[in-house]
N, C-alpha and C positions, 0 to 999 in steps of 0.2 A: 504494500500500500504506500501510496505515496503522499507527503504531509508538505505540508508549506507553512514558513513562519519566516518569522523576522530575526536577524541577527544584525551585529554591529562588530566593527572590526577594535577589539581594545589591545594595544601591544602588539601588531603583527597577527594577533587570533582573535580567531570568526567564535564571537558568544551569544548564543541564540535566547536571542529575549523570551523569557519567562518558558524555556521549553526542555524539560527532564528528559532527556537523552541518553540512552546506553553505552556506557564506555565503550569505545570501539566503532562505534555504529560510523559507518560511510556517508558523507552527505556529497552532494552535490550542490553547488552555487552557480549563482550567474548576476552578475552588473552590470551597468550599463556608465557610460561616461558622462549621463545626462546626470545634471544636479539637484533635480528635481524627488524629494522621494514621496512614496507610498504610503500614506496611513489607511490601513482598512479597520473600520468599527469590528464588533464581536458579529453580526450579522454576516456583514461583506466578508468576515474569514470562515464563517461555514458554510456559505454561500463557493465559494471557491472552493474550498475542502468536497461540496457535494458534486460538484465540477469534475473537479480532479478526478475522483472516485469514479466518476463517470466516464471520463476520456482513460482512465484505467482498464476500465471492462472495454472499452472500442477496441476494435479489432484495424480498423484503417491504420492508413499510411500515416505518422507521427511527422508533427510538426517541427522543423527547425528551430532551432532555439532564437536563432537570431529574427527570424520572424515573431518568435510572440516578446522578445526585448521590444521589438519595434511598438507591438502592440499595447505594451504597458508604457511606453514613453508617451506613447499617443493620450493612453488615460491619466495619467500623470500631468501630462499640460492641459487635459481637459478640465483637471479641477482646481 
């Protein structure tokens, strides 16, 4: 399953806001050079979490990453 949250880089390492994580556990990041960031309410992050969950079970052709950076810079200047 895959999870989304928020981290901040303190000292060189990635400390993920407010989220109990298993030693060891593998993440995957991605940033964008845009300086604009992201706040999502508690709604708008299970809202994506039921997203996710969902493009999980899809079976299609998976999206390039650099296309949905784009996408999130796009909402990002939208609000």
């Amino acid at each position: 399953m895959t999870r989304v949250f928020s981290a901040r880089v303190q000292g060189g390492v990635i400390v993920a806001d407010g989220q109990d994580l298993p030693e060891g556990l593998t993440v995957t990041g991605a940033t964008s050079e845009s300086a604009a960031e992201i706040a999502l309410d508690p709604a708008e992050l299970a809202e994506l979490d039921r997203a996710i969950a969902e493009a999980d079970a899809d079976t299609s052709e998976p999206v390039p990453n650099e296309q949905v950076l784009v996408a999130l810079d796009r909402l990002a200047e939208s609000r």
